[in-house]
C-alpha positions, 0 to 999 in steps of 0.5 A: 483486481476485478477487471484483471479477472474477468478474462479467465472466468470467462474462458474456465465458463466457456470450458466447461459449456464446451465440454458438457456439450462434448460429452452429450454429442459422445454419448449420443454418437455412442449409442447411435453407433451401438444401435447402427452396429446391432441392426446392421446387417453388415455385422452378421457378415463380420467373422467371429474375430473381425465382429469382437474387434468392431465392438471393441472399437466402438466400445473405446470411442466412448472413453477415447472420446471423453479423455479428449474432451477432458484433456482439452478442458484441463488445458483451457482451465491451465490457460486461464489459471494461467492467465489468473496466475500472470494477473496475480504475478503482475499485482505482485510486482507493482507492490514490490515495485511500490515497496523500492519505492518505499524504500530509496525515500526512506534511504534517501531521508537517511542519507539527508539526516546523517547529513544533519548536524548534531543540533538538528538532530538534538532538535529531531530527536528530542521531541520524540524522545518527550513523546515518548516520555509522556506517553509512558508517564500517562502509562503509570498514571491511569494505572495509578502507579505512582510510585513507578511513575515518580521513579520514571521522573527520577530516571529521566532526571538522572540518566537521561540528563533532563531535570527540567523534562524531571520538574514538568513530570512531578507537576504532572504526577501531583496533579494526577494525585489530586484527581479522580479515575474518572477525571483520569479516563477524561483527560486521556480520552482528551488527548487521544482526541488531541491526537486524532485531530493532529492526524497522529493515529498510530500515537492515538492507538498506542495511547488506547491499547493503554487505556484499554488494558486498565480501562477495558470495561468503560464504554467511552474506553471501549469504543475508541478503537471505532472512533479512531477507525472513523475519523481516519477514514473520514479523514482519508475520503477528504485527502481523496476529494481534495486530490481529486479537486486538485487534478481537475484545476490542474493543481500539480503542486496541490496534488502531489503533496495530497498524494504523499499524505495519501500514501499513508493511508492507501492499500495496495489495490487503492493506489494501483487506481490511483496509479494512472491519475498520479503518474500524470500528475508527477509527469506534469510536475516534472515538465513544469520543473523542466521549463522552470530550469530552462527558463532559469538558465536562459536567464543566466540566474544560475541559483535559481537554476541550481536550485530547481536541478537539484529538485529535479534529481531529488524528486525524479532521480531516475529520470532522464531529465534527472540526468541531463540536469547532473551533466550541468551541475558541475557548469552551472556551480561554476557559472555561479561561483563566477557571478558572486567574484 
């Protein structure tokens, strides 16, 4: 970031005025000492060998004196580079750090889904499935190819066991029929806007990527890709002011969900800014949480107090707190289990 690398620029700059001044100061020093030994008389005294060996002295000065001057530059421009180096190391980490991050939440909603029943995940899967389907549908369609498109619907049909899914994608199809390419290009310029309004941007670039490799030439085609760019950087410089509104009224629950939709749309150095204002926010949310599961416990409403832990270890699970509230689960089940005998 800027401010990390101010620091190093400085010190290189300082390097190499220092050095430059060096050199001057050498050289000067290097003449005015030729031009001491030359006028001397001292050295008309001086032995043939003892006059070679004084000139040969002064002669080194010079390179001798340089060489300093240049090693000591090269170790500060180390220094620096160094210190530039540590920034980039310390960047480095918080992007990996974000990455684990990442990583224990997409862990963690695999461990919630194998928990899942079948039929929620029946319930889950299918509408991507249909997604999925209609996207490849709307696929053969703008290309006009509707001989693949009704082998699709018989395909889904068949193999996939889903003759209603089948019945809706003929209707489709003979709908398409009846259309021209250019009510085509309006219907699917329509959805990608449907999607774009629904904040489902990577379904909004699949569905152009289609419509570009048909459609390329038509300029209402051409500038979706801008579009899309638009009204998602629209959409996150919203997500930025509500977040921002949020913390200044002290909002925490506000905030922390603008800061998980946030999450999908900041790069690397745009969260490290963020960093500060949400680490206050989580920290807030934490001591309410806190305080909710004491006060639950004080009162003896021990489903409420369960309730609020096991918030407590699932959003904060490396926490402290985290872990004081798992040493009384055990307890509080039982306290619980007690109340309903």
């Amino acid at each position: 970031m800027p401010e990390r690398s101010a620091g190093p620029k400085w010190a290189v700059l300082l390097a190499r005025i220092w050095a430059i001044a060096a050199y001057v100061l050498v050289a000067v020093a290097f003449f005015a000492g030729t031009v001491w030994l030359v006028m001397a008389k001292e050295v008309k005294k001086l032995t043939g060998t003892e006059a070679v060996l004084a000139w040969v002295v002064g002669l080194a000065a010079l390179p001798a004196a340089v060489l300093t001057v240049a090693i000591v530059r090269a170790a500060v421009v180390a220094i620096a580079r160094g210190e530039q180096g540590t920034a980039d190391i310390s960047d480095h980490l918080k992007r990996l750090e974000s990455l684990i991050e990442t990583l224990h939440d997409s862990t963690r909603r695999l461990v919630d889904l194998s928990q899942m029943s079948d039929a929620a995940k029946s319930l889950l899967f299918r509408q991507r499935e249909v997604e999925a389907m209609e996207e490849l549908l709307h696929d053969y369609l703008i290309r006009q190819d509707y001989a693949a498109a009704e082998q699709f619907a018989d395909e889904v049909a068949r193999r996939l066991g889903q003759p209603e899914q089948a019945q809706r994608m003929r209707q489709v199809i003979a709908a398409a029929r009846e259309t021209t390419m250019e009510q085509k290009i309006d219907a699917a310029i329509k959805r990608v806007h449907e999607l774009m309004d629904d904040y489902q941007w990577p379904r909004a670039r699949r569905v152009t990527r289609r419509l570009l490799r048909v459609q390329g030439d038509h300029p209402r085609v051409a500038a979706l890709p801008q579009l899309i760019h638009q009204a998602r950087s629209r959409h996150k410089l919203e997500l930025l002011r509500d977040y921002d509104e949020a913390v200044k009224r002290n909002d925490i629950e506000r905030s922390i969900q603008l800061l998980h939709e946030l999450d999908k749309y900041l790069t690397p150095q745009e969260a490290a800014a963020l960093e500060e204002s949400a680490r206050g926010v989580f920290k807030a949310r934490l001591h309410t949480l806190g305080v909710q599961f004491s006060m639950r416990v004080t009162e003896e409403n021990w489903a409420e107090a369960i309730a609020i832990g096991h918030e407590i270890m699932q959003e904060f699970p490396n926490s402290r707190m985290a872990k004081e509230v798992s040493e009384k689960m055990d307890r509080l089940v039982a306290l619980a289990a007690q109340e309903k005998r």
